[in-house]
KEZAVEX-117150 format. One record per atom (N, C-alpha, C): residue number from 1; chain; atom name; x negated, y negated, z negated. Coordinates in steps of 0.001 Angstrom, whole numbers. Last residue first. Layout:
SITE    n  chain  atom        x        y        z
SITE  NUM      A    CA        X        Y        Z
...
//
This chain:
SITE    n  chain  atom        x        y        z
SITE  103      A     N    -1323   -42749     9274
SITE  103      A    CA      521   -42727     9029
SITE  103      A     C     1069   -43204    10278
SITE  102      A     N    -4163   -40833     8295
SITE  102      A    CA    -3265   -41680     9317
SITE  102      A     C    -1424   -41907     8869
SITE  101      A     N    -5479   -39829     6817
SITE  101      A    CA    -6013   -41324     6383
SITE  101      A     C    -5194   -42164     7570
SITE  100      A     N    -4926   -36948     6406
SITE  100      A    CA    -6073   -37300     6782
SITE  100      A     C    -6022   -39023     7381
SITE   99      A     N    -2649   -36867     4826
SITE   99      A    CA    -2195   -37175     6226
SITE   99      A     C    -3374   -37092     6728
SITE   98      A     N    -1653   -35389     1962
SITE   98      A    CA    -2922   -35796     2664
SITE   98      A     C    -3032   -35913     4239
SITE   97      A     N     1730   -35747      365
SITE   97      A    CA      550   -35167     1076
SITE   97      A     C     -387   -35775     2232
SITE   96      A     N     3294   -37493     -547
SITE   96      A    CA     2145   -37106    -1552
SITE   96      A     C      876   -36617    -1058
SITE   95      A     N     5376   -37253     1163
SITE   95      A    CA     4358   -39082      990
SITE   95      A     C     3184   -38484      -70
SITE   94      A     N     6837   -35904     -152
SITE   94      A    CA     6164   -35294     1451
SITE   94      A     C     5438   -36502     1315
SITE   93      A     N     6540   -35165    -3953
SITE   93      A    CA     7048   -35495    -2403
SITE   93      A     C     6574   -35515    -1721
SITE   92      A     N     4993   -33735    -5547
SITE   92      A    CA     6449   -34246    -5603
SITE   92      A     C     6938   -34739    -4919
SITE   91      A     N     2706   -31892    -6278
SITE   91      A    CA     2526   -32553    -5207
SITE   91      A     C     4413   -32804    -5563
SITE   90      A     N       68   -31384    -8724
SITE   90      A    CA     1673   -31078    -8721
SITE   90      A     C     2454   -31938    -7551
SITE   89      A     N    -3085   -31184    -8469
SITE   89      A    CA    -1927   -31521    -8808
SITE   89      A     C     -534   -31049    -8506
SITE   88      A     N    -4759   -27731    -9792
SITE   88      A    CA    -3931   -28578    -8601
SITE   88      A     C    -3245   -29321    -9046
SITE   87      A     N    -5780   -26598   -12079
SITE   87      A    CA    -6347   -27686   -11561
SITE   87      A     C    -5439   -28357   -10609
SITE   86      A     N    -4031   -24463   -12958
SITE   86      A    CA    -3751   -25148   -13368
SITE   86      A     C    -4528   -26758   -12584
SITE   85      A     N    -2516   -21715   -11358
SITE   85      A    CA    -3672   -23302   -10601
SITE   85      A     C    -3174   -24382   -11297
SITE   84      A     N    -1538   -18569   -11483
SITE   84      A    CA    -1482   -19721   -11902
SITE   84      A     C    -2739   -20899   -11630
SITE   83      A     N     -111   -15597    -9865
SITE   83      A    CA    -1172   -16378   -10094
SITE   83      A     C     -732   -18031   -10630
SITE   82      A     N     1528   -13911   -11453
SITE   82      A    CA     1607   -14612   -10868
SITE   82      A     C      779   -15365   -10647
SITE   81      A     N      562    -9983   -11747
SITE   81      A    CA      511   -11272   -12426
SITE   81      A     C      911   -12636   -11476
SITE   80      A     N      997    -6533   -11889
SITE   80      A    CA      852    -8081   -11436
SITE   80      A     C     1590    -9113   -12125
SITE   79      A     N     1277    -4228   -13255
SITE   79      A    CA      253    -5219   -13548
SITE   79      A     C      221    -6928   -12806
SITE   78      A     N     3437    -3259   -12743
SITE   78      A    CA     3476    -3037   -13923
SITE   78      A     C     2627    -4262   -14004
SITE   77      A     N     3048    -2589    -9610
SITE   77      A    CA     3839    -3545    -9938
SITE   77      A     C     4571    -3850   -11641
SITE   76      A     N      977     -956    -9971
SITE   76      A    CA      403    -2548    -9149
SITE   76      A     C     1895    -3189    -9850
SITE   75      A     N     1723     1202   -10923
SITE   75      A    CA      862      322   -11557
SITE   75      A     C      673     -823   -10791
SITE   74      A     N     3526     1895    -8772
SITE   74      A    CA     4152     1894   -10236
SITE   74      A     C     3259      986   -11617
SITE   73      A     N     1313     2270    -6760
SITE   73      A    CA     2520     1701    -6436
SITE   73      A     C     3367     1143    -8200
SITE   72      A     N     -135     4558    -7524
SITE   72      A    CA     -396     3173    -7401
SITE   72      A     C      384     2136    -7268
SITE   71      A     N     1699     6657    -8068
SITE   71      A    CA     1646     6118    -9006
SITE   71      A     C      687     4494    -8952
SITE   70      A     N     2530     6666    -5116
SITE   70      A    CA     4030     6480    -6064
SITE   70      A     C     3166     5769    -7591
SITE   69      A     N      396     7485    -4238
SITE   69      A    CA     1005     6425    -3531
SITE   69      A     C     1969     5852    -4468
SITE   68      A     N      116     9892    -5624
SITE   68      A    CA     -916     9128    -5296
SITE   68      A     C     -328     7451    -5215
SITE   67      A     N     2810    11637    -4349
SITE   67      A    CA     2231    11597    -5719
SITE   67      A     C     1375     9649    -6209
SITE   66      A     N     2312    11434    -1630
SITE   66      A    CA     3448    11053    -2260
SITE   66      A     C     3085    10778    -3603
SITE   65      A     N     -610    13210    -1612
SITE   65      A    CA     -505    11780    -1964
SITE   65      A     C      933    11454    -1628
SITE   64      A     N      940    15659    -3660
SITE   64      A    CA     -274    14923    -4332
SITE   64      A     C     -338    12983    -3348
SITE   63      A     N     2264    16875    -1201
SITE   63      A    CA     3136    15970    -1996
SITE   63      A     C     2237    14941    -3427
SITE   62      A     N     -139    17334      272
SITE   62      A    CA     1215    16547      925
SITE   62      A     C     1412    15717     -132
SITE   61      A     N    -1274    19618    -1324
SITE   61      A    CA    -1896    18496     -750
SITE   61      A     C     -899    17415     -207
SITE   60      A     N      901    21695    -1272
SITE   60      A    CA      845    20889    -2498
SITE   60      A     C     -549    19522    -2107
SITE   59      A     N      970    21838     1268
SITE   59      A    CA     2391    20815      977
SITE   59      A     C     1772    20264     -648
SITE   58      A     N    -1351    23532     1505
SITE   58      A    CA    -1193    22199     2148
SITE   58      A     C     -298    21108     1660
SITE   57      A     N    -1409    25830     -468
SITE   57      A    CA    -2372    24271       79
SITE   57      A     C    -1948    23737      614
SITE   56      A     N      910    26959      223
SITE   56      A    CA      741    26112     -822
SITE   56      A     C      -81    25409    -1253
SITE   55      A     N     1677    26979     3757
SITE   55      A    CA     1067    27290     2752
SITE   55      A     C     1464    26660     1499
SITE   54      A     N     4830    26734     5587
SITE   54      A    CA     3740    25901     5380
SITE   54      A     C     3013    26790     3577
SITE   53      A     N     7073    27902     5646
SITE   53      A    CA     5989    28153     6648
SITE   53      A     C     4683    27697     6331
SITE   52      A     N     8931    26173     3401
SITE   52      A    CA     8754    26229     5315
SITE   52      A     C     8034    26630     5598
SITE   51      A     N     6339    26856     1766
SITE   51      A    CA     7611    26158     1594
SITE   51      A     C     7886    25927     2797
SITE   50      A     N     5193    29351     -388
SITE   50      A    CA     5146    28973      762
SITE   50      A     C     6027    28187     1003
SITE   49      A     N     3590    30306    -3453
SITE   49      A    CA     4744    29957    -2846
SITE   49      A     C     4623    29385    -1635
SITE   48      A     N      477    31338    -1627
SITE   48      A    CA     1696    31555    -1725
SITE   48      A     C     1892    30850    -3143
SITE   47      A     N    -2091    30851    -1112
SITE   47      A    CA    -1656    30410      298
SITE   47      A     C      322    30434     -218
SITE   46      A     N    -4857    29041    -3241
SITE   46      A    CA    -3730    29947    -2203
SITE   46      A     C    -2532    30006    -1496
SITE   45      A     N    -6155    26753    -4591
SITE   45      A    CA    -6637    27132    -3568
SITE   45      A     C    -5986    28496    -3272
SITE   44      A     N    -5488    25075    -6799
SITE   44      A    CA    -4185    25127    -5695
SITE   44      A     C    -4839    25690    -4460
SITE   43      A     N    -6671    25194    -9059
SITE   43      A    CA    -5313    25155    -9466
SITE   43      A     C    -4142    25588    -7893
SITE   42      A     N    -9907    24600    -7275
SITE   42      A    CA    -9167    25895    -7602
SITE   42      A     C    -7661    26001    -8239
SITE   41      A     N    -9849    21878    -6887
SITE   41      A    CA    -9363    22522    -6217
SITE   41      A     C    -8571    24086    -6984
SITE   40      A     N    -8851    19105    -8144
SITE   40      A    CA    -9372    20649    -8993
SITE   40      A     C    -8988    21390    -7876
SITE   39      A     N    -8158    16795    -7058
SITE   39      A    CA    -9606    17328    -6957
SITE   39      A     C    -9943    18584    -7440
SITE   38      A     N    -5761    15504    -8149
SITE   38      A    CA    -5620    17183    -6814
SITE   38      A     C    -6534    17429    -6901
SITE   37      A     N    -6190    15015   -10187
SITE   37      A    CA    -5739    15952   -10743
SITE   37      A     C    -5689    17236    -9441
SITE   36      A     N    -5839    12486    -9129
SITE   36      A    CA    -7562    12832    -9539
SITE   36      A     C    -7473    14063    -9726
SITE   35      A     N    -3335    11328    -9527
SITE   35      A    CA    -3827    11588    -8457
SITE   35      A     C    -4896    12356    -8715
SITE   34      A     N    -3802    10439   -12752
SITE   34      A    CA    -3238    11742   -12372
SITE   34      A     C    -3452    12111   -11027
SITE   33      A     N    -5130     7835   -13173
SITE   33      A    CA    -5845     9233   -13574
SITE   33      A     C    -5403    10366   -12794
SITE   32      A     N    -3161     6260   -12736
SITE   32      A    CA    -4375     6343   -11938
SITE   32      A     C    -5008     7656   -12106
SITE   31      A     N    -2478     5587   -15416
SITE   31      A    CA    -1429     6659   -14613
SITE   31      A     C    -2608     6695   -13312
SITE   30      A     N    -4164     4211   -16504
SITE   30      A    CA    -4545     5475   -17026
SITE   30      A     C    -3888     6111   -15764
SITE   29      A     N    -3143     1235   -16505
SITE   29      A    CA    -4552     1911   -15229
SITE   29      A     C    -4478     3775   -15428
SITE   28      A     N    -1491      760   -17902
SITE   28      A    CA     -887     1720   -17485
SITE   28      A     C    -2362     2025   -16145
SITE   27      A     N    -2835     -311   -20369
SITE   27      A    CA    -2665     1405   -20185
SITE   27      A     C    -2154     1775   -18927
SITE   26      A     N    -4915    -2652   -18686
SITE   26      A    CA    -4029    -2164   -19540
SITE   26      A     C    -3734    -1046   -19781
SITE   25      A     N    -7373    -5028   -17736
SITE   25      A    CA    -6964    -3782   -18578
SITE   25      A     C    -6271    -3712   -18992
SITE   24      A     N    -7988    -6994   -15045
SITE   24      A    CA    -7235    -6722   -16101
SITE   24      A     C    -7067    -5087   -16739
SITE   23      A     N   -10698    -8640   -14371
SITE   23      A    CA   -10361    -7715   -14391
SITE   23      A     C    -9641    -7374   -15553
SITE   22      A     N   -12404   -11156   -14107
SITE   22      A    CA   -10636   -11120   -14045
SITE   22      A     C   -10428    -9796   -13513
SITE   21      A     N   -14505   -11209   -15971
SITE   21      A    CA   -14734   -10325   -14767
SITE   21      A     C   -13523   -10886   -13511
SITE   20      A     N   -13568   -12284   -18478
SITE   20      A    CA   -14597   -12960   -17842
SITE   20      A     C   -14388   -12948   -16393
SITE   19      A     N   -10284   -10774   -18539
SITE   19      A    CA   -11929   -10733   -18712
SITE   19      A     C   -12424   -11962   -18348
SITE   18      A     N    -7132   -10916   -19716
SITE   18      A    CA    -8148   -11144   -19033
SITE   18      A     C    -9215   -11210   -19302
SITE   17      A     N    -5387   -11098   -21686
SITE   17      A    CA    -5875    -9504   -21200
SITE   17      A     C    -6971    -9734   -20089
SITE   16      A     N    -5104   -13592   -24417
SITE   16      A    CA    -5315   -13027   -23080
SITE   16      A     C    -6056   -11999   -22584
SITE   15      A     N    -6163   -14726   -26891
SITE   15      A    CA    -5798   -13485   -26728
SITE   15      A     C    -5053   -12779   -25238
SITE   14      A     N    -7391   -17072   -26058
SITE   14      A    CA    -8485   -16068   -26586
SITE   14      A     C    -7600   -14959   -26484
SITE   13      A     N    -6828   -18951   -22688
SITE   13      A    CA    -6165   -18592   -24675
SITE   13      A     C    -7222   -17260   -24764
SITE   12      A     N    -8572   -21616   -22217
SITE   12      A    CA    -8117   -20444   -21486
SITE   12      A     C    -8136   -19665   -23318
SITE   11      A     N    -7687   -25028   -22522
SITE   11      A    CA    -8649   -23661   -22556
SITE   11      A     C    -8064   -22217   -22475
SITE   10      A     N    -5851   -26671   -19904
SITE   10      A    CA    -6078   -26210   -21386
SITE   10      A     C    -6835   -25569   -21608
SITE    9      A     N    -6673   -29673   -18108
SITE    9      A    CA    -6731   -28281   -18132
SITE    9      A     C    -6333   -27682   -19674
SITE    8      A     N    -5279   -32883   -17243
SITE    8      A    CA    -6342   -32353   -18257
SITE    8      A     C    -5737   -30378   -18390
SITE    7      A     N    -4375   -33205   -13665
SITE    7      A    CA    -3890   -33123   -15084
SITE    7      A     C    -5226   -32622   -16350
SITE    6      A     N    -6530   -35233   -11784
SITE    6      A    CA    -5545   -33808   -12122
SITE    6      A     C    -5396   -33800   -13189
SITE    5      A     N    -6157   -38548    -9845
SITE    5      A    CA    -7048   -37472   -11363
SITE    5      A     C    -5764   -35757   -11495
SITE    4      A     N    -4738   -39852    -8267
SITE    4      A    CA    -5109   -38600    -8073
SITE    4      A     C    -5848   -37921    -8761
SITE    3      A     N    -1727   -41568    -8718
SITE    3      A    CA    -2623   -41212    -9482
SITE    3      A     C    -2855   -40045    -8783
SITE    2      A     N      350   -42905    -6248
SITE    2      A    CA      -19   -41973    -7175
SITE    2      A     C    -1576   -41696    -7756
SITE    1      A     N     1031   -46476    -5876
SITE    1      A    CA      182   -45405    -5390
SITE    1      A     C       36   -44363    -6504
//
């Protein structure tokens, strides 16, 4: 019969980017910043260069979230992490798993 104690845990390493919070800080949160950059309105409140017909409010509103999207996008996949469970055992065969007490 397998042993069901879980493995002994390690302490969680001191120089890890993780908080308390598990909120991770790194630089690239900063690229976040630049979306923020459409809020100035006045840089883009007229109507000319025109691009198709279309004002230069609007497309430059358009291409801000292309913008937006591209740099969340560039930080989510800078920052993710694999999650790790050190508590779980390590299940090694189909006889390992919890039938609820029937076979």
């Amino acid at each position: 019969m397998p042993s069901t104690t879980p493995p002994p845990t390690s302490p969680p390493d001191a120089q890890s980017p993780r908080r308390a919070s598990g909120l991770i800080v790194t630089p690239w949160n900063l690229l976040l910043l630049l979306p923020m950059l459409m809020l100035v309105v006045p840089w883009f409140n007229h109507t000319e260069p025109s691009l198709g017909g279309l004002p230069f409010f609007y497309w430059y509103q358009f291409a801000f979230v292309i913008v937006g999207v591209a740099c969340v996008w560039i930080v989510y996949a800078a920052t993710r992490r694999q999650p790790v469970n050190r508590d779980a055992p390590d299940l090694l065969d189909v006889d390992d798993l919890d039938e609820g007490g029937r076979r």
